[in-house]
N, C-alpha and C positions, 0 to 999 in steps of 0.2 A: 467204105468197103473194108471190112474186115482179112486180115491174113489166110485165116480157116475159108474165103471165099477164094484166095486165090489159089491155095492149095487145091480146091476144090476144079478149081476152072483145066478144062481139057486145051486150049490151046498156049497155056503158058505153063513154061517147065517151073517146075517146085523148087523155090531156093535153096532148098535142104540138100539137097541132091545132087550126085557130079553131073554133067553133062552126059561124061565117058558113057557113065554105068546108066544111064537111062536111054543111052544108043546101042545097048549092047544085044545078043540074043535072047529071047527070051529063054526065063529058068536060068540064067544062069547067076552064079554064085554071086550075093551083092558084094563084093570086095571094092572097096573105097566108098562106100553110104557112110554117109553124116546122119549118127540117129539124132532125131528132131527133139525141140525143145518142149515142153508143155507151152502152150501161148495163154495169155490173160484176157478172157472173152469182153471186160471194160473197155482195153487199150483201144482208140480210136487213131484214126489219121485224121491230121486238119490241113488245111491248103494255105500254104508260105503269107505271109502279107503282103496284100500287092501295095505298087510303088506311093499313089494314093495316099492310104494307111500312114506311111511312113512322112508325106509330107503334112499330115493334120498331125500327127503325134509331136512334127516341129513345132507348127503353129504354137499349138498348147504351151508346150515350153518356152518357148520364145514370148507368149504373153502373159505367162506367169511370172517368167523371169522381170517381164517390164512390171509387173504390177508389182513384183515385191521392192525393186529401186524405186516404185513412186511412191508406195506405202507411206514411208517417212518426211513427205512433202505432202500438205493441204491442197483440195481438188477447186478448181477454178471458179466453182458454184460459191464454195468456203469463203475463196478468199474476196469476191465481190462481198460476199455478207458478211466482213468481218470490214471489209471498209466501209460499207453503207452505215455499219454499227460505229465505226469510228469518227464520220463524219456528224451522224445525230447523237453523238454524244458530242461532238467540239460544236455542235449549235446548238445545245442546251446551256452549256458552260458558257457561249458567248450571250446566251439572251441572259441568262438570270444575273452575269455582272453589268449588261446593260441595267437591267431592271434594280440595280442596287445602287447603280449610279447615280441615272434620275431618283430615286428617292432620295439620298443623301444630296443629291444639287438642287432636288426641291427643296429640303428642309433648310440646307443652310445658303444658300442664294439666295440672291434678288430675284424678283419672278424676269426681271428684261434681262435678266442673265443667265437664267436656269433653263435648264433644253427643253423643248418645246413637243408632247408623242408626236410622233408619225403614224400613219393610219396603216398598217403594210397589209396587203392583201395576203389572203389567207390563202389564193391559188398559187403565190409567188412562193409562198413557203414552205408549202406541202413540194413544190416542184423542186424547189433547191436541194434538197434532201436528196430526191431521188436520179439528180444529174450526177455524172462522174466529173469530177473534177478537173478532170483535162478537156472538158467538152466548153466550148465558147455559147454564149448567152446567142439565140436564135431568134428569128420574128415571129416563129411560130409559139414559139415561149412566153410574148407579149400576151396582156389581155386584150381581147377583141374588142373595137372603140365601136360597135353595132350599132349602141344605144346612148352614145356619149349625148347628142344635143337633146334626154330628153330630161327633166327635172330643173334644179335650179343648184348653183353653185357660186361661184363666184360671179359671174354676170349672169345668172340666172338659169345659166345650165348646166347638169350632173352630168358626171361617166355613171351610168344607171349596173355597167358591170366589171366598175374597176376594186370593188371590196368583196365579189360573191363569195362565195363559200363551195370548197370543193367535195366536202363532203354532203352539204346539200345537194347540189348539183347532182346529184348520183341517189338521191331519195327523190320520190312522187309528193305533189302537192298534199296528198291527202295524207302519207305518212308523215311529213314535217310539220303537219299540224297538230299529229297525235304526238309526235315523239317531241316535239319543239327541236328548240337546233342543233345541231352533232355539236358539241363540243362547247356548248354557250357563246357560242358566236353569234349573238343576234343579230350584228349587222350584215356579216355576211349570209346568210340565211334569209336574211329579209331580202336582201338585193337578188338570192337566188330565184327566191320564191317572185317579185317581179319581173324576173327574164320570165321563168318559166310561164305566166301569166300573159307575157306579152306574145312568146313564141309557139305555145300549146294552148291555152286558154283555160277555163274551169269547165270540168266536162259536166254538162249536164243534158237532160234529155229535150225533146222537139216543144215542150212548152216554158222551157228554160228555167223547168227545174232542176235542183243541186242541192244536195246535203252540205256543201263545203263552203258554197257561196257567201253566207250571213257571216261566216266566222273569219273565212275570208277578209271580208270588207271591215269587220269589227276590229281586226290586227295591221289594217291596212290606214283604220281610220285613227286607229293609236284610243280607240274607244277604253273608256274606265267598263272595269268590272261593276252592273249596278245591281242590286238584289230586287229582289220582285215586289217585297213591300215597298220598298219606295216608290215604284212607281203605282202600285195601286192607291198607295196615300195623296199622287197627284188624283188620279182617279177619284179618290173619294170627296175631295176639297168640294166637286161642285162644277157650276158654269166656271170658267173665267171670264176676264173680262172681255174677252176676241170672241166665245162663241158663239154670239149672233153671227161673226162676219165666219167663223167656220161651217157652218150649217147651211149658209150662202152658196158655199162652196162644195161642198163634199159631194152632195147629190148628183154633178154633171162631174164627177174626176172618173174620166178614161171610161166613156159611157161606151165607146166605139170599141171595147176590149174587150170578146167576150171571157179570154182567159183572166182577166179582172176579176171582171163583176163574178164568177165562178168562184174563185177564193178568196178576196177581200170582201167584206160586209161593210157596209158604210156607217154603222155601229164601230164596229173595230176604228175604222180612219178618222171617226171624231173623236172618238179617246184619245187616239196617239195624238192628234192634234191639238187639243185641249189640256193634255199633260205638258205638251211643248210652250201652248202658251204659258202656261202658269209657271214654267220655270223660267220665260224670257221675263215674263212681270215680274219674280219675284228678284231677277238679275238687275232689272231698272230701279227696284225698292232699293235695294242695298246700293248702288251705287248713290241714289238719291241721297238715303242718310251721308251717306260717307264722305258724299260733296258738301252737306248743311255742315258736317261737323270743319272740317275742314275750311268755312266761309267763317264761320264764328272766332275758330282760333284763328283763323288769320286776321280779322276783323279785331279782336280783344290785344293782339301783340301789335296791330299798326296802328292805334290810336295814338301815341306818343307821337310819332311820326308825323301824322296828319296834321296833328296842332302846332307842330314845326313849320310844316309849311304852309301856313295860314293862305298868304299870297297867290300860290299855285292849284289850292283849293278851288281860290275864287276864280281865276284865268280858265280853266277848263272842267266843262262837265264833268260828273261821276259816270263813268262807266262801268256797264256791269264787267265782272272778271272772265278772262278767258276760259271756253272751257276746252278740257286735258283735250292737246291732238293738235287744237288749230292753231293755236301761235299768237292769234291776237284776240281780243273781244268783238261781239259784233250781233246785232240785234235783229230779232226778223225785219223790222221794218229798214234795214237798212240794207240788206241784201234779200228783196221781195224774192218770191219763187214764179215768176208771169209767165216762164216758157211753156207753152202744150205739154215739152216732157214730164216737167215736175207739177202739172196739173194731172197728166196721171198718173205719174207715179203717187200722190198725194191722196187720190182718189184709190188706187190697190193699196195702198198704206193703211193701217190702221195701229192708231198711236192713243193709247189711253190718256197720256200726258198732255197732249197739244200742238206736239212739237212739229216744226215743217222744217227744220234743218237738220242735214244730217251728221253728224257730229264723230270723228274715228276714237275707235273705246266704247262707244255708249254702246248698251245694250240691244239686241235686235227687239223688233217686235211682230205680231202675226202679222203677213201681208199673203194678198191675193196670190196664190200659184203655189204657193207652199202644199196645198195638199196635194198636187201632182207630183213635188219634188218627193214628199215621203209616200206616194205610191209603190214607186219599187221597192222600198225596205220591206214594205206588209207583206209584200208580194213574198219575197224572196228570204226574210225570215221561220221560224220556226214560231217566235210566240212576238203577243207584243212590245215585250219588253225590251229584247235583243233590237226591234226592229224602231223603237224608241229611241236608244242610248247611241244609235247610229244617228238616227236621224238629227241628232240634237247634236252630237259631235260633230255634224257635217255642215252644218246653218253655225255654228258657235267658232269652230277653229278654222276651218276650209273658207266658209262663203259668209262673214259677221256683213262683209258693205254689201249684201244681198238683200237683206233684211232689216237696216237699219235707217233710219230716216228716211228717205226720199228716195232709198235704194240708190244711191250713188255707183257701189258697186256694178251694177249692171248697166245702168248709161255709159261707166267705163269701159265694159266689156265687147257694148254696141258701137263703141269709137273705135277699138283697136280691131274689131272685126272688119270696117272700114277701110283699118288703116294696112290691116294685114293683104287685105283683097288686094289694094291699089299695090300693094310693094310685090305679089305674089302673079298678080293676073292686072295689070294697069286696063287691056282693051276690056275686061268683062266688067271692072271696077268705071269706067268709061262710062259704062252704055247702061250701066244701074243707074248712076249717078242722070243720065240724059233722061233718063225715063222719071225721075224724082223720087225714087228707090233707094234710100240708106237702112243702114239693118235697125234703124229703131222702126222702121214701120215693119219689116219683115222676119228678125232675128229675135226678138225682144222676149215670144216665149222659149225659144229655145236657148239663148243667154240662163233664163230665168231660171229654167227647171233643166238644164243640163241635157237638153234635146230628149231628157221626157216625154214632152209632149208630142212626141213624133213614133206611131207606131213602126213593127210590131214589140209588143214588150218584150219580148227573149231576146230581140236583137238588143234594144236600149240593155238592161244586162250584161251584153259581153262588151259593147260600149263604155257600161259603168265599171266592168273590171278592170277597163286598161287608165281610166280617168282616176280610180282609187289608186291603183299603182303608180300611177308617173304623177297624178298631182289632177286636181276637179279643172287648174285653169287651164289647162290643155283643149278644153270644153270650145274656146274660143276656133283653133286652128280647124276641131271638127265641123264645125258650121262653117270657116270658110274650105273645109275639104269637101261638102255637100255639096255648096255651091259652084267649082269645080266639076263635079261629077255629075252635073246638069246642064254644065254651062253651055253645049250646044243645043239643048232648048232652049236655055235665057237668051242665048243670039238670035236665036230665031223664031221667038215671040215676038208676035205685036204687040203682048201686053205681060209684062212679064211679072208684074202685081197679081192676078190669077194664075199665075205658077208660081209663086214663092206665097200666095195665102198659105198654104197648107205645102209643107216639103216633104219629097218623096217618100217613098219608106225608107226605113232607113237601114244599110248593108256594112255591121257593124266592122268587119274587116276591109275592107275596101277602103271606108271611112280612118283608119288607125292606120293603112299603107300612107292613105294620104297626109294625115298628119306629120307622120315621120319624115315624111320628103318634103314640108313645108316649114317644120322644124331650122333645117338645115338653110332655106333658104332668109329665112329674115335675122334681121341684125339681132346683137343681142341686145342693144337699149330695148328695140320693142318687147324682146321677147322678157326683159325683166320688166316693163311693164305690165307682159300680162301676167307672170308670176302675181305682181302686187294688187292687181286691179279690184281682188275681191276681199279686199283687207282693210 
């Protein structure tokens, strides 16, 4: 409101004006008026500040005042990040004078005196970093022992997640195969890439295919890079010498599959098998040479010798020379092969050479079941060559006493399945054994071809994924984990030889719980025998 309003207004007297003379009569003379001032029709009236007002106008002050004394002082965000910075700089300084040290105590020390790498995990490292200094080492800080009994280590078993990689851990299977490993940490990468394997799986769809799978297993199998002509060059050579007994064979592999018979051609599975053999032939060639050369010079340098000992010549026959592996010499007829087992294993043998002994080193050769084993590759490859170079790395470095001789390998594998049941389940191992039931008459093809031979095939796949990752002879535990998971029908069969003909389907997770929990239960002698059993 304006002055000119109240001037205006009838119930309040005009400031300008005495009281007296505004009570006075009217007309009469104004003596004592105040003549009025011009007012400035802008001028407004505003209303005082209330008390409010006055305590935010403190605030302000008061936290400006604090902000300008902490101005000159680093904010508490600063100074952790100036100590995190000081911290990863004094462990860069302390690694790279390690790393200067071992190389100078390598070059000039004795190796039984020069220090020795440690393997340090790469989640301990990344974590040290990012602890505060004053904080004590916690249990939750440790790496989780999950997967400690499975693999092989010093007595035969690995910490499976004591080297992972923490930047893997935080990638998808599918990008650490594109990108490979954060930082070139292969190993830890790899171990990641096997948790993840064991605890997600490879995703693929309801007939158990996967774009990831083949390459997967090709990195799992430590498979060589092979180019495509060479394997078409195996292709073009011809028969080999096994392809009668492949052609044997190939027409009844996984007849009862119809996701099989749908994408493998039994065209495709004789090539891959016929490439296999002629690389195992042409593996026994060159050893062959390698051994004449080898008999000759030895034979040319211990002539002198011989005629030394004339005497000792004539006291004991010539024996032939030991061969590489066994320790001593010894002739088939001197260790016959008369048992049922090595009549058939002699019988799925097929040896161009002649040989009925199995010898560690020698070359494999084709035997019966082998085209079941390389079914899954075809299957789960992209061409044949991928699904080749697997196959052949997996019979060569994983399973050589599978395929060699008299298959030793797998009578061994049927013993410790045996010997696994009786330490694991002694009453079910009991009542096989009463019925005259050991796993050479009922395990023998699932030893053989890695429970291959046990539909449906998408489940054998996520079976083969966790078998590629922790190791093929784990193969053993899953047969006696089958058996297990049936075992209140094996009790209570009358005939429990028609229920172990043919074994269940098979429930590839269920089968991989029970593994892990039988793991932990047997010693580790057995357990590093089954490490070795296929070598």
């Amino acid at each position: 409101m304006t002055l000119r309003d109240l001037y205006q207004s009838e119930k309040m007297p005009s400031p300008t004006r005495d009281p007296a003379g505004s009570s006075g009569a009217g007309g009469g003379a104004g003596v004592g008026t105040i003549p009025s001032l011009p007012l400035n029709s802008a001028l407004q009236l505003h209303r005082p500040p209330s008390p409010g007002t006055h305590r935010a106008l403190r605030r302000l002050q008061s936290a400006h005042s604090l902000g300008a004394k902490a101005s000159s002082q680093p904010s508490l965000i600063s100074q952790q990040r100036f100590q995190q910075q000081q911290q990863q700089q004094q462990f860069h300084q302390q690694h790279h004078h390690h790393q200067l040290h071992h190389q100078y105590s390598a070059q000039h020390l004795p190796p039984s005196l020069a220090p020795q790498p440690r393997a340090a995990s790469p989640v301990r490292r990344n974590a040290s970093i990012n602890r505060s200094p004053q904080r004590g080492r916690a249990n939750s800080d440790a790496p989780v022992p999950m997967a400690q009994q499975i693999g092989g280590g010093g007595t035969g078993k690995r910490s499976a997640l004591s080297r992972r990689s923490l930047a893997a851990d935080n990638m998808s299977l599918d990008r650490l195969l594109r990108d490979g490993p954060p930082g070139g940490d292969i190993d830890g990468a790899l171990e990641s890439a096997r948790y993840k394997i064991l605890d997600q799986g490879i995703k693929s769809d309801s007939d158990g295919m996967s774009s990831l799978r083949i390459y997967v297993w090709l990195i799992l199998l430590n498979a060589p890079v092979l180019e495509t002509d060479s394997y078409l060059a195996l292709i073009h050579r011809g028969a080999s010498p096994a392809y009668s007994k492949i052609r044997n064979d190939t027409f009844r592999t996984l007849t009862t599959d119809p996701l099989f018979r749908r994408r493998v051609s039994e065209a495709s599975l004789i090539r891959l098998l016929n490439a296999v053999a002629w690389r195992l032939h042409d593996a026994r060639e060159e050893r062959t040479k390698d051994h004449q050369q080898h008999a000759s010079a030895s034979s040319s340098g211990g002539s002198r010798s011989r005629q030394s000992l004339p005497a000792m010549s004539a006291m004991s026959p010539e024996r032939p020379p030991s061969r590489p592996g066994t320790g001593h010499g010894s002739t088939p007829s001197t260790h016959p092969a008369s048992s049922p087992a090595a009549k058939r294993a002699r019988a799925l043998t097929l040896t161009t050479e002649g040989s009925e002994t199995s010898v560690a080193g020698e070359p494999g050769t084709y035997v019966q079941g082998m085209n079941v084993l390389a079914a899954p590759f075809l299957y789960a490859a992209r061409s044949e060559a991928e699904a080749f170079v697997a196959f052949h790395q997996l019979l060569t470095r994983e399973l050589p006493g599978y395929i060699r001789g008299a298959m030793d390998g797998v009578h061994k594998g049927l013993a410790l399945v045996d010997k696994v049941l009786a330490i694991v389940d002694p009453k079910l191992s009991m009542h096989l054994l009463s019925k005259g039931l050991t796993a050479e008459i009922y395990a023998f093809p699932s030893v053989l071809t890695l429970c291959a031979c046990t539909p449906p095939l998408p489940e054998v796949l996520r079976l083969w994924d966790f078998l590629f990752a922790y190791g093929p002879h784990l193969n053993i535990l899953c047969i006696v984990a089958q058996l297990i998971l049936i075992r209140t029908k094996i009790m209570d069969s009358p005939s429990p030889n028609k229920l172990l003909r043919s074994f269940p389907p098979l429930q590839a997770d269920q089968i991989k719980q029970g593994t892990l929990a039988l793991v932990r239960k047997i010693p580790d002698d057995v357990y590093a025998d089954i490490v070795r059993h296929a070598q």
